[in-house]
KEMI-291981 format. One record per residue (C-alpha): z, y negated, x negated; residue in three letters. Coordinates in steps of 0.2 Angstrom, whole numbers, plus 5000, padded with zeros to 4 digits. Example, Ala and Ser with C-alpha at 12.3 -4.5 7.8 and 13.67 -1.06 7.14 Angstrom:
<sites>
@Z = 5039 | Y = 5022 | X = 4938 | code = ALA
@Z = 5036 | Y = 5005 | X = 4932 | code = SER
</sites>
This chain:
<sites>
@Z = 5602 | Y = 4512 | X = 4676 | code = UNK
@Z = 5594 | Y = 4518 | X = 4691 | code = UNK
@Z = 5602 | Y = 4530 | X = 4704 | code = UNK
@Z = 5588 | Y = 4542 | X = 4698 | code = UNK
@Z = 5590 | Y = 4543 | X = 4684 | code = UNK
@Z = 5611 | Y = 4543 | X = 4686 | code = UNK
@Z = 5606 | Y = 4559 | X = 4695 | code = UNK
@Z = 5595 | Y = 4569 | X = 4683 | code = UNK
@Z = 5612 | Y = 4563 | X = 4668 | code = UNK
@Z = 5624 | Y = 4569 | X = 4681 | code = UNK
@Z = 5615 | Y = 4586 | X = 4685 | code = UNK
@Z = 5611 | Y = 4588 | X = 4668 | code = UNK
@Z = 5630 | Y = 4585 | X = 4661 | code = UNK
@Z = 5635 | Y = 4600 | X = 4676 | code = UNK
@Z = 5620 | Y = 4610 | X = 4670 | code = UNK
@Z = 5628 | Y = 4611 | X = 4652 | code = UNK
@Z = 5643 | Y = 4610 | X = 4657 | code = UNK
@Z = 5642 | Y = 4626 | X = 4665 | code = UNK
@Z = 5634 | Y = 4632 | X = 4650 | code = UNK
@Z = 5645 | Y = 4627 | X = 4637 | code = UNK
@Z = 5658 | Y = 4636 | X = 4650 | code = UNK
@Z = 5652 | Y = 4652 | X = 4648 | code = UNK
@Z = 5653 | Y = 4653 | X = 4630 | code = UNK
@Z = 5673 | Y = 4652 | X = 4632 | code = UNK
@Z = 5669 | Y = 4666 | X = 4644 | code = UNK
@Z = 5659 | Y = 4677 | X = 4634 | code = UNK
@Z = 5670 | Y = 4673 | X = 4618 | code = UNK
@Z = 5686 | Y = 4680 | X = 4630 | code = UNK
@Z = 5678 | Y = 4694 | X = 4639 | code = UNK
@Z = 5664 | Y = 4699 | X = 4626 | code = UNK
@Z = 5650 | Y = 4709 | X = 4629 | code = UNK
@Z = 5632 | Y = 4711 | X = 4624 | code = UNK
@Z = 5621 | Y = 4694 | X = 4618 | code = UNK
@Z = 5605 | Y = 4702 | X = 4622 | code = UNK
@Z = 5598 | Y = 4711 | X = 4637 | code = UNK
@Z = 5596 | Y = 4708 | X = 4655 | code = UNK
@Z = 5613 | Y = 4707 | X = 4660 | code = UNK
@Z = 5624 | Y = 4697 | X = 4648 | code = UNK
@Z = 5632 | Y = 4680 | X = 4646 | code = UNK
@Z = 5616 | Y = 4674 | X = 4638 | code = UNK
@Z = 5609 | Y = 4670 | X = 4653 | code = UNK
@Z = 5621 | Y = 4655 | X = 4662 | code = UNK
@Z = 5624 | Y = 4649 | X = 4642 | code = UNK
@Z = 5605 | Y = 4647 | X = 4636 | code = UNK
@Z = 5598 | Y = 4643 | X = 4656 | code = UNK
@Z = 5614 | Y = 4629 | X = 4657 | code = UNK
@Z = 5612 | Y = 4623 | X = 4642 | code = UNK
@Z = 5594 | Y = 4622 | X = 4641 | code = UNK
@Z = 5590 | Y = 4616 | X = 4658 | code = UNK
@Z = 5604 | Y = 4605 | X = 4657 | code = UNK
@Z = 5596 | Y = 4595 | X = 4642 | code = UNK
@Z = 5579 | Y = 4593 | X = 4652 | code = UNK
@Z = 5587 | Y = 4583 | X = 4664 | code = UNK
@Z = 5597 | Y = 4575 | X = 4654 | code = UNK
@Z = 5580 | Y = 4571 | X = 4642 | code = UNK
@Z = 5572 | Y = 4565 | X = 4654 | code = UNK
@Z = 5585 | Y = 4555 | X = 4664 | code = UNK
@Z = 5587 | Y = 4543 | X = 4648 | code = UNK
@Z = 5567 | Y = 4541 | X = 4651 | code = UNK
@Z = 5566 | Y = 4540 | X = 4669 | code = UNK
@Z = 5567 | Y = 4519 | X = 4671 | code = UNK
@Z = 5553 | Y = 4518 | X = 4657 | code = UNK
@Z = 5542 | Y = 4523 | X = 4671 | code = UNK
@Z = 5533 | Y = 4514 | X = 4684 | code = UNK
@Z = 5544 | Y = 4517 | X = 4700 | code = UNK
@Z = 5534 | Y = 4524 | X = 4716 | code = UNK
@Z = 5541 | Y = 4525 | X = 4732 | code = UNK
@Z = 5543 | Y = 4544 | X = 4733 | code = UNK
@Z = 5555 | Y = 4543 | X = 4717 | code = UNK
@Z = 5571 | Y = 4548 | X = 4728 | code = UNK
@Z = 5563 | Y = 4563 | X = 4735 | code = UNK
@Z = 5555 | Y = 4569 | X = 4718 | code = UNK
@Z = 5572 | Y = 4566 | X = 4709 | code = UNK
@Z = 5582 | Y = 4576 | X = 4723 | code = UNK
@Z = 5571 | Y = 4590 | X = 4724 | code = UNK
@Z = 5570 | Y = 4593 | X = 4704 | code = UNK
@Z = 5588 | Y = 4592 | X = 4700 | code = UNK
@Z = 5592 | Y = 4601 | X = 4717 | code = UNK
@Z = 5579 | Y = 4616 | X = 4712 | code = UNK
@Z = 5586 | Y = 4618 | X = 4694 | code = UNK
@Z = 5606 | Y = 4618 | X = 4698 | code = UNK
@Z = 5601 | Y = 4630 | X = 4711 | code = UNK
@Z = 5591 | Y = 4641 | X = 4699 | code = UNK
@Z = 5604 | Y = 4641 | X = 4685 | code = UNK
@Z = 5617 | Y = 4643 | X = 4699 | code = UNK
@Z = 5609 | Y = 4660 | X = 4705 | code = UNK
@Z = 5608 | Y = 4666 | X = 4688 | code = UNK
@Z = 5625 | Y = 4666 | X = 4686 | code = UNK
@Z = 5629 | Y = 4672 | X = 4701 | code = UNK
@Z = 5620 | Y = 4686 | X = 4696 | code = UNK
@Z = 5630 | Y = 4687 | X = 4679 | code = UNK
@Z = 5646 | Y = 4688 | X = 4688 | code = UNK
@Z = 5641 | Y = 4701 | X = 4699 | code = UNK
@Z = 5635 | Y = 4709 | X = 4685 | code = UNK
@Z = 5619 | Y = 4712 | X = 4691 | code = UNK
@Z = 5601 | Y = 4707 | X = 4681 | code = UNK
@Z = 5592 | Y = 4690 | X = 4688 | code = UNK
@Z = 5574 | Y = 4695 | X = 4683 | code = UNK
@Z = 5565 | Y = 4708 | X = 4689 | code = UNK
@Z = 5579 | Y = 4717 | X = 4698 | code = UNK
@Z = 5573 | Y = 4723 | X = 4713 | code = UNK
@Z = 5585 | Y = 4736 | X = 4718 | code = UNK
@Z = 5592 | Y = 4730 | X = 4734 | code = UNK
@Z = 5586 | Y = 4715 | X = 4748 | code = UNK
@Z = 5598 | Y = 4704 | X = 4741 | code = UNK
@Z = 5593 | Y = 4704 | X = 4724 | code = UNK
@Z = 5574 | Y = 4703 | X = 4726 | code = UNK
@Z = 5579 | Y = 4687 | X = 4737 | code = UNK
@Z = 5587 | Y = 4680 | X = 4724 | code = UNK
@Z = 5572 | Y = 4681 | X = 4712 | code = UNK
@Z = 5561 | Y = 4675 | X = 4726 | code = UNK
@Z = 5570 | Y = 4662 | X = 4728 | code = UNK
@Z = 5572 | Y = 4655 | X = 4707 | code = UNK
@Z = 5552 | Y = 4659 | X = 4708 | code = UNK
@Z = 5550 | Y = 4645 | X = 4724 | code = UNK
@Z = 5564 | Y = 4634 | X = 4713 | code = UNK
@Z = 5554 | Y = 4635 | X = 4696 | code = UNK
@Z = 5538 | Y = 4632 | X = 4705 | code = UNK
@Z = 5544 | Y = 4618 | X = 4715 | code = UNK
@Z = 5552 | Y = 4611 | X = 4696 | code = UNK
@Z = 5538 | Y = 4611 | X = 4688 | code = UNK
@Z = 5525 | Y = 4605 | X = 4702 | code = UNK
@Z = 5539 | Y = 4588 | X = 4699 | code = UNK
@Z = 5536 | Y = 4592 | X = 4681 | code = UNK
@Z = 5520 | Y = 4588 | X = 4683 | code = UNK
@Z = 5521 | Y = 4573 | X = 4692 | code = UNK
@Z = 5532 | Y = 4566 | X = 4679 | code = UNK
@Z = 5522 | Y = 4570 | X = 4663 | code = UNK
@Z = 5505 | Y = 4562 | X = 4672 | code = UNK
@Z = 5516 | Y = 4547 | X = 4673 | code = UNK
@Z = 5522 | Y = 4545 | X = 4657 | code = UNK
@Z = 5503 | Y = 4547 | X = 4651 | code = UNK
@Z = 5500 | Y = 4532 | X = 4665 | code = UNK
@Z = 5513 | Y = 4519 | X = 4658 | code = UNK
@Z = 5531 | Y = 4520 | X = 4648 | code = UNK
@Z = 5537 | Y = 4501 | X = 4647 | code = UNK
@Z = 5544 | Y = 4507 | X = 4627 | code = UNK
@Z = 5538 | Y = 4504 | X = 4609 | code = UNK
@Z = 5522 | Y = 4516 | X = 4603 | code = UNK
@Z = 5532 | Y = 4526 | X = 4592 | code = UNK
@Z = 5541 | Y = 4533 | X = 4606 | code = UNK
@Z = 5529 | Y = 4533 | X = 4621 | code = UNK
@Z = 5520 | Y = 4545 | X = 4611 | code = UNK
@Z = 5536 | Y = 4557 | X = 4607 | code = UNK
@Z = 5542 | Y = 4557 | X = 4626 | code = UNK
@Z = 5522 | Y = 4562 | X = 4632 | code = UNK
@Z = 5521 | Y = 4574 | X = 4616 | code = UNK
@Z = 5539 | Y = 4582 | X = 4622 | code = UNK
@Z = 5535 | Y = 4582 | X = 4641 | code = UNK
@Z = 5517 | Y = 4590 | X = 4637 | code = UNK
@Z = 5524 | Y = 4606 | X = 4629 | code = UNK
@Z = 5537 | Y = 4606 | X = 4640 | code = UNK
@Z = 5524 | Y = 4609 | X = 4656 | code = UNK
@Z = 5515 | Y = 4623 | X = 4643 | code = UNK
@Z = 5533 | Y = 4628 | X = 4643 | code = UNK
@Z = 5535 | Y = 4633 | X = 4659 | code = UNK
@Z = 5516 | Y = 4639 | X = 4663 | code = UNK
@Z = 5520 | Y = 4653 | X = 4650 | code = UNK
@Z = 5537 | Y = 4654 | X = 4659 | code = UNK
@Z = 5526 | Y = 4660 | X = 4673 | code = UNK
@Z = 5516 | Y = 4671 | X = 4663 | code = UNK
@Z = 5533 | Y = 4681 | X = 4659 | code = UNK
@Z = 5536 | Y = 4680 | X = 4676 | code = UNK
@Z = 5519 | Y = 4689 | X = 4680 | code = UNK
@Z = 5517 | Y = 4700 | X = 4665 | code = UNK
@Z = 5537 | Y = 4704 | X = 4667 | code = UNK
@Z = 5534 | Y = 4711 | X = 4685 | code = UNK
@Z = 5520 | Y = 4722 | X = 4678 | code = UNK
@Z = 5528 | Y = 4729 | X = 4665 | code = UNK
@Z = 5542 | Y = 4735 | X = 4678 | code = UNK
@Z = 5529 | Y = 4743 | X = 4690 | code = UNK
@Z = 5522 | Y = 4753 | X = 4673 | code = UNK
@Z = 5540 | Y = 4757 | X = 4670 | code = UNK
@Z = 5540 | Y = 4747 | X = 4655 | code = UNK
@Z = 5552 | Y = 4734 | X = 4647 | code = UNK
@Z = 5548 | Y = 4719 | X = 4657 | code = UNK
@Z = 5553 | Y = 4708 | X = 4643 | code = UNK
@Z = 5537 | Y = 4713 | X = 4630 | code = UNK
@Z = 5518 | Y = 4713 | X = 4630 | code = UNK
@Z = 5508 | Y = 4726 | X = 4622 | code = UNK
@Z = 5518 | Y = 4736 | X = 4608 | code = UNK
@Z = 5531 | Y = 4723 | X = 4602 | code = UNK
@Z = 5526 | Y = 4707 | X = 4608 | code = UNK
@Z = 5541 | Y = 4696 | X = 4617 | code = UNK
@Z = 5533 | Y = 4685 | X = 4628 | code = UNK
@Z = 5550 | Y = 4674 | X = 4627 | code = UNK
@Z = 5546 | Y = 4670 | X = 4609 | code = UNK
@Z = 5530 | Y = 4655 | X = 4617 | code = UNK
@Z = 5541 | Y = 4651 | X = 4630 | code = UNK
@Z = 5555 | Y = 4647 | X = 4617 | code = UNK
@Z = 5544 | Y = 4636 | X = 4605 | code = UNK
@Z = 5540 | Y = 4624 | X = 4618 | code = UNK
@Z = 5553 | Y = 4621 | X = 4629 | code = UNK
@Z = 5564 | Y = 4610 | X = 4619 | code = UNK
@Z = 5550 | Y = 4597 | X = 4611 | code = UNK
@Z = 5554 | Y = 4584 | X = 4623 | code = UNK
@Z = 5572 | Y = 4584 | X = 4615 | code = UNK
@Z = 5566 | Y = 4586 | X = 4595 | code = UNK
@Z = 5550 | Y = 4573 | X = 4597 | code = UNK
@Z = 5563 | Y = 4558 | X = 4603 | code = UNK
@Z = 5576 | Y = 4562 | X = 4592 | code = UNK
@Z = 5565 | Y = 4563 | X = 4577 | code = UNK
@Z = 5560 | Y = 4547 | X = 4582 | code = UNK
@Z = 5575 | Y = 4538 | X = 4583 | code = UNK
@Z = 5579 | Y = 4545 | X = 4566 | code = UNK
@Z = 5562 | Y = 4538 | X = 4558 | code = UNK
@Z = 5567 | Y = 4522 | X = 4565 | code = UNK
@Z = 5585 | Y = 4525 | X = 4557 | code = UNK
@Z = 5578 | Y = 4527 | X = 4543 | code = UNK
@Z = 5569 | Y = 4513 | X = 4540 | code = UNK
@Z = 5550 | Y = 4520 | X = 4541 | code = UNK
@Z = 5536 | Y = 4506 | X = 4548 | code = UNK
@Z = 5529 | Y = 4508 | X = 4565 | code = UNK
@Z = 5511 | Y = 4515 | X = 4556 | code = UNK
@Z = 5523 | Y = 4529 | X = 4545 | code = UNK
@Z = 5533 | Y = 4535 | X = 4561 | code = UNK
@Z = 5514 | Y = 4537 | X = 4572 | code = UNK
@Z = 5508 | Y = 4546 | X = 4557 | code = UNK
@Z = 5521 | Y = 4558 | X = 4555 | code = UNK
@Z = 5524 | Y = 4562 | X = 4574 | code = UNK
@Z = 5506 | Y = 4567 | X = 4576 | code = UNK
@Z = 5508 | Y = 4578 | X = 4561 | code = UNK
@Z = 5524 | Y = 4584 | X = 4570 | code = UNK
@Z = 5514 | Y = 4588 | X = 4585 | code = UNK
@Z = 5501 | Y = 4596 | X = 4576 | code = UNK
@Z = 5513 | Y = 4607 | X = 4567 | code = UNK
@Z = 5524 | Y = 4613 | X = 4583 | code = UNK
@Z = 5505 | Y = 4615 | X = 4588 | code = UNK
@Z = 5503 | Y = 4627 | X = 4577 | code = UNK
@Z = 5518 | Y = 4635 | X = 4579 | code = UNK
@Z = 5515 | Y = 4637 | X = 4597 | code = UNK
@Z = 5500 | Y = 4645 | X = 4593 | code = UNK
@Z = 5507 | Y = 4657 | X = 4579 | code = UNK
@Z = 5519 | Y = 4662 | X = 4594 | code = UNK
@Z = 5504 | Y = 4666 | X = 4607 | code = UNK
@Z = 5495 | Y = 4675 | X = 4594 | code = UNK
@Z = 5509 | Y = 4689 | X = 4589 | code = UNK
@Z = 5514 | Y = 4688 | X = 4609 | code = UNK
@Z = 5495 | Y = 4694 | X = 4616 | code = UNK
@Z = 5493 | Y = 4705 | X = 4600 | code = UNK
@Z = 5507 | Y = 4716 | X = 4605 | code = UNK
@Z = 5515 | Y = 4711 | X = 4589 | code = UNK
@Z = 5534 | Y = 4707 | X = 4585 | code = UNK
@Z = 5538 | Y = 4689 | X = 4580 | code = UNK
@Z = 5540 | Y = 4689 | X = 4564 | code = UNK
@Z = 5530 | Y = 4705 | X = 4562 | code = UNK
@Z = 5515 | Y = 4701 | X = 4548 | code = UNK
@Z = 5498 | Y = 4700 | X = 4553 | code = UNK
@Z = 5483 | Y = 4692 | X = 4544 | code = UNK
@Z = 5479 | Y = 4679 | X = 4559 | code = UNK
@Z = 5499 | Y = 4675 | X = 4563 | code = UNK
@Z = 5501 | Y = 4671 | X = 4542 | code = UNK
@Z = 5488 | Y = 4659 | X = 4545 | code = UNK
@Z = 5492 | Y = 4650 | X = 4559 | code = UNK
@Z = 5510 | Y = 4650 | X = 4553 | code = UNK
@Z = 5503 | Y = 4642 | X = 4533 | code = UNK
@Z = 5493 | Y = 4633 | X = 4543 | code = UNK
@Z = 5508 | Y = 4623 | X = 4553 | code = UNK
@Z = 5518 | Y = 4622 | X = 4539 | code = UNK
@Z = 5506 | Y = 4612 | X = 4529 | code = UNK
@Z = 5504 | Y = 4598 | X = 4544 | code = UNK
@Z = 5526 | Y = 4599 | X = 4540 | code = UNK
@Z = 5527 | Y = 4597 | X = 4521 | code = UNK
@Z = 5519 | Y = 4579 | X = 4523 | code = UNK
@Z = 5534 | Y = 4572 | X = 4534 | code = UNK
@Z = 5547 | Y = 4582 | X = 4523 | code = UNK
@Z = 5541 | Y = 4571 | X = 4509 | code = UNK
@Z = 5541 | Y = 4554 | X = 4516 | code = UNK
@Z = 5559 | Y = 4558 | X = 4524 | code = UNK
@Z = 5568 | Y = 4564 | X = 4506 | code = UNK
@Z = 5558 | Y = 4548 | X = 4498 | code = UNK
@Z = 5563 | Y = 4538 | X = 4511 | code = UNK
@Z = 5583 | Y = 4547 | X = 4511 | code = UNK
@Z = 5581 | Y = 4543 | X = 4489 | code = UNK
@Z = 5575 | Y = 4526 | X = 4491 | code = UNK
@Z = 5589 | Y = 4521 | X = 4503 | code = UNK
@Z = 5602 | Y = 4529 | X = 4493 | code = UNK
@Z = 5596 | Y = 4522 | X = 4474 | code = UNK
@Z = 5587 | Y = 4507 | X = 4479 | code = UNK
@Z = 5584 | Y = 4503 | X = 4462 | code = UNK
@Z = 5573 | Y = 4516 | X = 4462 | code = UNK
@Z = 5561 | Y = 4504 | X = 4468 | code = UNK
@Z = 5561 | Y = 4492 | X = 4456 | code = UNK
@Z = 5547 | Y = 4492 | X = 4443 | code = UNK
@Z = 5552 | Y = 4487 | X = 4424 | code = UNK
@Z = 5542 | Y = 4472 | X = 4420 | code = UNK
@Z = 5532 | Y = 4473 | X = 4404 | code = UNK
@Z = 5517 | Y = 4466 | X = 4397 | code = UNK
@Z = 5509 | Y = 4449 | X = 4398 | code = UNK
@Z = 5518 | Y = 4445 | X = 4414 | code = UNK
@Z = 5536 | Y = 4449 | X = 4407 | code = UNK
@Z = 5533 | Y = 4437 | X = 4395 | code = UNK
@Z = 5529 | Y = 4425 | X = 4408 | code = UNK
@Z = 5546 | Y = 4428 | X = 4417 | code = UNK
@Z = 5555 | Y = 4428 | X = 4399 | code = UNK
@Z = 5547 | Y = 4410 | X = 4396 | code = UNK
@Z = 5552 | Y = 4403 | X = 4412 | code = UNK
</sites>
């Protein structure tokens, strides 16, 4: 393993470390889940952000090495500890770490995550076109990783969208969290983030179980489709103002729409899970002409 990619798993096991941490924390001291200032914030930014580098540290050699690598690698794992580490110093001093603008040092403090985020995701960037370039890994799992790192940069694009749409709803006096009536931008942002985890693993697991190389291609573009169409269910009741689960006629049929690219893959997998289990399952009784045959013999 490369020192890289050493450095994305180490900042990564920190990351969720301090994550997993802070559930002891809030389990002791209590508190609100929800709302701008409560333990949510260091447990889902630890956890999650901790997982991306960890994701993509167990990639990172599958590339084609470039002489700016260190650089790159330092920067992104050095803007995303310092990100997550600001927003729980802003837990601690109990003080919000979005949209708080209420004295110099906190509107620092969001300037500066904004300037960290920005600078993660340009490296993001820089990544996912690489792995589009070359991944030195069988098919399968080429296409999960680039699949997983796509969304994850559509991930962090709507991340700045809530950033944006966040600081004008706070000048309207407005909750900075929603669009229009009732939509939670969150809700997009949440979909996508965490595909580059659930595309590999899935794939490991097809190949656990068994499935050819042409079954686990098929059903990870019908996974990608679906999450797709999740993705796009979440945008729809986002910009209509509406709630996420809130029914609307165009959010029903984005959601039936996604479900039915998921039902294919749900079916090889329990045939595949009962064929594994009651292999005799798969044997055909012989009759006819032919068990005659096999009698004769």
């Amino acid at each position: 393993m490369s020192a890289h990619a050493k450095l994305l798993l180490i900042s990564g096991i920190v990351l969720t470390g301090l994550g997993l941490f802070h559930v002891i924390v809030w389990l002791i001291l209590g508190g609100e889940w929800e709302g701008p200032i409560s333990w949510r914030k260091p447990i889902l930014f630890g956890v999650s952000t901790g997982l991306t580098l960890i994701s993509i540290g167990c990639f990172f050699d599958l590339l084609r090495p470039t002489t700016t690598d260190p650089w790159l690698i330092k920067i992104l794992s050095f803007s995303l500890v310092a990100e997550v580490t600001l927003i729980t110093i802003q837990q601690w001093r109990g003080q919000a770490s979005h949209f708080n603008h209420d004295s110099t040092l906190n509107t620092w403090i969001e300037y500066s995550m904004t300037i960290l985020i920005v600078l993660a995701t340009l490296i993001l960037i820089q990544i996912t076109c690489r792995t589009f370039s070359f991944l030195n890994t069988a098919s399968d799992l080429q296409y999960a990783i680039r699949a997983g790192m796509a969304f994850l940069i559509i991930s962090c694009i709507i991340g700045f969208f809530v950033l944006w749409n966040g600081n004008y709803q706070l000048q309207a006096g407005r909750d900075p969290s929603n669009f229009g009536k009732a939509g939670v931008t969150k809700f997009p942002h949440g979909v996508a983030i965490h595909s580059l985890q659930f595309f590999p693993c899935i794939c490991l697991l097809f190949a656990k179980l068994g499935l050819t190389m042409r079954e686990r291609r098929r059903s990870l573009h019908l996974l990608v489709a679906w999450m797709s169409g999740l993705l796009c269910f979440s945008l729809v009741q986002t910009l209509t103002g509406s709630a996420r689960f809130q029914w609307t006629y165009s959010g029903g049929c984005l959601l039936a729409i996604s479900t039915a690219f998921l039902l294919p893959v749900l079916w090889l997998v329990a045939r595949t899970l009962i064929n594994n289990a009651f292999p005799f399952s798969n044997k055909r009784p012989l009759n006819g002409e032919f068990a005659k045959k096999r009698q004769r013999n």
